[in-house]
N, C-alpha and C positions, 0 to 999 in steps of 0.2 A: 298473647304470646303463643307463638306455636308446641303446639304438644310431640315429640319424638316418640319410639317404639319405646324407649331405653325409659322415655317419663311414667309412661301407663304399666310398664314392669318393675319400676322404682314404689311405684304409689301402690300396686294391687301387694307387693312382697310386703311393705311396710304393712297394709290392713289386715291379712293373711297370718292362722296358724299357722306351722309347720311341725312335721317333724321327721326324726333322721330315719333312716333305712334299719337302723338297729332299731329304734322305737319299730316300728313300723314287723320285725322280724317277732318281734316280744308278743304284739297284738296277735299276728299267726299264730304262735306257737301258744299261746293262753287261749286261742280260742275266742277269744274273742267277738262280738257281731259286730263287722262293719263292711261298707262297700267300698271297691276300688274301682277308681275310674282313671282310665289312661285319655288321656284328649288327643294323642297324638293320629296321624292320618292313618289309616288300617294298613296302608304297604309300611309303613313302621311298627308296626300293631304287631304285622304276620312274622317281621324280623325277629321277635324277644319280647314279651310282654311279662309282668306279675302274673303268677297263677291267681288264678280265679277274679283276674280285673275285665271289667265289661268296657269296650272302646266305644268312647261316644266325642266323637275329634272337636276342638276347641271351637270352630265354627259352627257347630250344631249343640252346643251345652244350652241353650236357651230354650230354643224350641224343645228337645229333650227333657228338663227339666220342670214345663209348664203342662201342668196334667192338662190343663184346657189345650192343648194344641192337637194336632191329628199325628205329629211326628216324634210325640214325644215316645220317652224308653222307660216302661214301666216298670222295673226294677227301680229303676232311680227316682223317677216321683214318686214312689212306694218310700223313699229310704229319708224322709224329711226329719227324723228324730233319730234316723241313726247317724253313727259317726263313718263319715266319705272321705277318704282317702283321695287324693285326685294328683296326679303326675302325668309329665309328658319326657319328654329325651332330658333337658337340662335344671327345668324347675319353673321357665319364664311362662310357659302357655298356660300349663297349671296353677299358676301363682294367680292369672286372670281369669284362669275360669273356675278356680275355687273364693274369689271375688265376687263374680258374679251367680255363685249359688249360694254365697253368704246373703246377698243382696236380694234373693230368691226367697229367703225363708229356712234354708238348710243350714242351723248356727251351728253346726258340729262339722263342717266342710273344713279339713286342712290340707294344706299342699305338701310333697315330699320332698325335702330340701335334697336340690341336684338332681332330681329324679331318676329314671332309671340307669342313667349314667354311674350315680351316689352307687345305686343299689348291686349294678354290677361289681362296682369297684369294690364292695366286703365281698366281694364272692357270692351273692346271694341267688338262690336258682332262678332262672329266666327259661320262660315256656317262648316255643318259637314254632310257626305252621312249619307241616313238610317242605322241603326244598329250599326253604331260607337259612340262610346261616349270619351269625353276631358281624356288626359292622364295626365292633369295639375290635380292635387288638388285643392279642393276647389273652381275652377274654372267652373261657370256654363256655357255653348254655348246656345249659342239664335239665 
């Protein structure tokens, strides 16, 4: 049987932590050690990202991840016992490529349910490069 986009997002969300944007506010505000990784492409990166998340887009989380590679992001293969955060626009990229850094060796990877959409929607701050502005409605960046 043929596999659809909708199967391999159905299967990775089922294997996959999560957790909410308010969890997610708690771990900032406590202080907390952990890494955020957005997967999404860097011209969505420059639109609105989490403060202090490193963009490593869902086609490159493998290579990134594998200290043996030449292209990996040493921040992130540095972070194999800490807890990673990992979100894209809705929850779906994320969901797969916090998947596939389970399947890495990285058993503290959770995905952000609804991603940065979830997080806009409590009002939560979103950093954004010069000249971009939010593609959300109604939704102001700070």
């Amino acid at each position: 049987m043929e596999k659809t986009l909708q199967d391999f997002l159905t299967e990775a969300r089922e294997r996959v932590n999560h957790i909410t944007p308010d969890e997610l506010m708690e771990m900032m505000e406590a202080g907390e050690d952990f890494l955020i990784i957005d997967v999404r492409e860097e011209s969505e990166f420059a639109h609105g990202h989490i403060a202090s998340s490193i963009n490593v887009p869902r086609g490159t989380i493998e290579g990134a991840a594998d200290r043996r590679c030449p292209k990996r992001q040493k921040e992130l293969c540095g972070a194999r016992n800490r807890v990673i955060v990992v979100y894209c626009q809705t929850g779906g990229r994320s969901a797969m490529a916090t998947d596939v850094l389970v399947q890495m060796g990285f058993t503290k990877a959770v995905n952000l349910a609804g991603g940065i959409v979830n997080w806009e929607a409590e009002d939560f701050p979103v950093v954004h490069l010069a000249g971009y502005e939010s593609t959300v409605p109604g939704i102001e960046l700070s």
